[in-house]
C-alpha positions in Angstrom: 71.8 74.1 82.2 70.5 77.2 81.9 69.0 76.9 78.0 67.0 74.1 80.0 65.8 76.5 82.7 65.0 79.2 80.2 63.2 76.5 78.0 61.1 75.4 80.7 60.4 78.5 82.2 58.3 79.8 78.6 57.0 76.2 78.5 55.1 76.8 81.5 54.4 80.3 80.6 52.7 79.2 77.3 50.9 76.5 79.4 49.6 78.8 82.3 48.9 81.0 78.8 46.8 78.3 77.0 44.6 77.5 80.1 43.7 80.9 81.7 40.1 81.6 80.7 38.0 84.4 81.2 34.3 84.1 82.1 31.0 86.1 82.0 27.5 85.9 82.8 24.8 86.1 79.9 21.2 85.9 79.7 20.3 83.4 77.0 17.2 81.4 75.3 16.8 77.8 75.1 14.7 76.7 72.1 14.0 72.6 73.0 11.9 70.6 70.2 11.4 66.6 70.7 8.7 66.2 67.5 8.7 63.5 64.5 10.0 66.3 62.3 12.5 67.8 64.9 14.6 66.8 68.0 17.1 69.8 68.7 18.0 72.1 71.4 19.0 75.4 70.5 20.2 78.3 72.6 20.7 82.1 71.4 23.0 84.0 73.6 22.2 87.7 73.9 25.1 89.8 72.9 27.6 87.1 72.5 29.2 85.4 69.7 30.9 82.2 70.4 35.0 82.0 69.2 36.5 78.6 68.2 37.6 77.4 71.9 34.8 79.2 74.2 32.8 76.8 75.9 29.5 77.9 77.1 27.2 76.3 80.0 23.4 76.8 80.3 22.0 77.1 83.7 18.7 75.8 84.9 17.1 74.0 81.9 14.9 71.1 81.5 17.3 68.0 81.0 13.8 66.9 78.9 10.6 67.7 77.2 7.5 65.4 76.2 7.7 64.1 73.1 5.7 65.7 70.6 6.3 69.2 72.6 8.3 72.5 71.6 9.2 74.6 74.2 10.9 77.8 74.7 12.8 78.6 78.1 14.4 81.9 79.4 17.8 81.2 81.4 21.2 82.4 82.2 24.7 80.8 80.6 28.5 81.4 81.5 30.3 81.9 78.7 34.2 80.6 79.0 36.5 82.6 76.7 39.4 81.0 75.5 43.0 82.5 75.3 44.4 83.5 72.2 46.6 80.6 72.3 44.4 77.8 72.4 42.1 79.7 70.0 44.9 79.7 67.5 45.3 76.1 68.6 41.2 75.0 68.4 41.6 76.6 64.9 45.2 74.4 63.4 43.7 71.3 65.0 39.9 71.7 65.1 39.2 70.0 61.7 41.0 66.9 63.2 38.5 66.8 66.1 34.9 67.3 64.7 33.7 64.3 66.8 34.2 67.1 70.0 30.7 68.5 68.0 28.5 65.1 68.7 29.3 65.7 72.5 25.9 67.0 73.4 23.8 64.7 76.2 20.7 64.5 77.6 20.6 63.8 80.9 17.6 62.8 83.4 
């Protein structure tokens, strides 16, 4: 009885461990392009590099631009670190999940 208690006590450990995230403010620009040659948005964080498992959300951005425009915006992000364990995770598993990469929308 108590392996069991044991067992489950570092299961939820490593769970409360795999979730915890730590997050930070960043200035960032937002490079949007709806041409004939190009349709992208692109956004260069200052000072950060992005890890396997971060997730990062930009604040205050046009959800969309005339077509045929390129425009460059100035905006804030929050950058969500991931722990080390779902990093290590993100990078076992990741090549199994390269649809998670097509999850970009346009909303308006």
């Amino acid at each position: 009885m108590m392996g069991y208690l044991v067992g489950a006590g570092v299961l939820a450990m490593a769970l409360v461990w795999y979730v915890v995230t730590r997050r930070s403010e960043v200035r960032c620009t937002v490079d949007l392009e709806a041409t004939h040659d190009h349709f992208h948005a692109h956004v260069d964080l200052d000072g950060v590099n992005v890890d396997p498992g971060d997730a990062v959300l930009v604040h205050n951005t046009p959800s969309r631009i005339p077509f045929g425009t390129t425009e460059k915006f100035e905006s804030t992000a929050t950058v969500y670190r991931a722990s080390w364990l779902k990093r290590q995770m993100v990078r076992m598993f990741g090549s199994t999940e390269i649809s998670a990469l097509y999850e970009v929308g346009f909303e308006g």
